[in-house]
Structure formats: structure tokens, C-alpha cells
C-alpha positions, 0 to 999 in steps of 0.5 A, a space after each residue: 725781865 728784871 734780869 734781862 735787863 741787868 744783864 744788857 746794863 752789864 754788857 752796856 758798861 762793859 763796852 760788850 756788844 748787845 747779844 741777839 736774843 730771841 724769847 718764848 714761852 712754853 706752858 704745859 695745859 691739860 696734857 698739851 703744851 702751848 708754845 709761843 713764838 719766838 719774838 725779839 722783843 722781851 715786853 711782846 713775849 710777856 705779853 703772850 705769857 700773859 695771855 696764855 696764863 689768862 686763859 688757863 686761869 678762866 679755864 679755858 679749853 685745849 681747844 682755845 689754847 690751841 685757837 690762842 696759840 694760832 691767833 697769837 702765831 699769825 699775829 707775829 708772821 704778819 708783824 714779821 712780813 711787815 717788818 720785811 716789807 719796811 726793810 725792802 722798801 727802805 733798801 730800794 730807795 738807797 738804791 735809787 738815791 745811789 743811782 740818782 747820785 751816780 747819774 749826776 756825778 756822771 753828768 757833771 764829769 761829761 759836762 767838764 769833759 765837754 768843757 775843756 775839750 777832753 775825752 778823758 781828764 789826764 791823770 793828776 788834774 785837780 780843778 773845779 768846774 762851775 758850769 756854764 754862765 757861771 760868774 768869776 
């Protein structure tokens, strides 16, 4: 962990972009390997070494190993589609301020349009335009 985080200090001061890294573990356990998923958090993936070193201490069977290894690989899939859905969600609404935004400036131009007679502003014209029972 200690040089994780030297490493990311290092790039920090040298003005280098901070590198995508991903982190598992692997653990040979009574002939069979218990392999984490790859998260991008380095304290998340600890923390599952964590547990599968747990396990092994309190003997645990292949069996459970396997159920941990299950348990722990569900618990990142749903992380990860909550993340997606978050991310969706945060998307569409930019989306929609976009559109609301668009709309009004939209409005605002056929409204000036309508003002000054004009299908369409000529070229070079450069005013402001405060609407109707606006005061001078």
C-alpha cells in the first residue's frame, strides 16, 4: 500500500497524470487458487485480501473459499452496475439541461425575430433584446 501511494505522490509532483490502475489478489489455498476481482480502489482490494487470508487462518474449507470468492465477486458486479447506473442517470440529466437550454435560447431568438419584423437577423447585427413591457 505504502508504495502505492509513493508512487501516485511522485507522479502528483511531477506533474504526470495519475496512471488507471486496477488491483487483485491471488491466494494459493489447498490446491486451489482464490483469485479477487479487480477493483480500482487499492483499500477495497485489502480488504477482500483480508478476508481470504481470514478464512484461510480459521481453516476454512475449499468450499468456503469458493463461497467467499462468489460472495465477494457479486458484491463488486452490483457496486459496479450501481456506478453505471449513477453515471447514466447524471448523463441524462446534462442531456436534458442541454435540451431546456437549447429550447429557451430558441424562444428567445423567435421572440426577437418577431420583434423587429425579421425572418432572419442579418448578418453583423449585435443588440440586446429585453422583451416585451421591458422599461428603458
Amino acid at each position: 500500500r505504502a508504495g502505492i501511494l509513493e508512487i501516485e505522490a511522485d507522479r502528483a509532483r511531477q506533474g504526470a497524470s495519475k496512471p488507471v490502475m486496477t488491483f487483485a489478489t491471488y491466494q494459493q489455498y489447498k490446491h486451489i487458487t482464490v483469485r479477487t476481482p479487480h477493483v480500482p480502489d487499492l483499500d477495497l482490494a485489502m480488504y477482500h485480501r483480508q478476508q481470504v487470508i481470514d478464512l484461510a487462518a480459521a481453516g476454512g474449507s475449499p468450499a468456503e473459499m469458493c463461497a467467499l470468492q462468489q460472495r465477494i465477486l457479486k458484491e463488486v458486479v452490483a457496486a459496479r452496475a450501481e456506478e453505471r447506473r449513477a453515471s447514466r442517470k447524471k448523463r441524462k440529466q446534462q442531456r436534458c439541461f442541454r435540451r431546456e437550454a437549447l429550447a429557451a435560447s430558441r424562444l428567445r431568438l423567435r421572440e426577437l425575430q418577431r420583434a423587429i419584423g425579421a425572418r432572419s437577423l442579418p448578418t453583423g447585427v449585435d443588440a440586446n433584446f429585453l422583451g416585451r413591457g421591458a422599461t428603458q
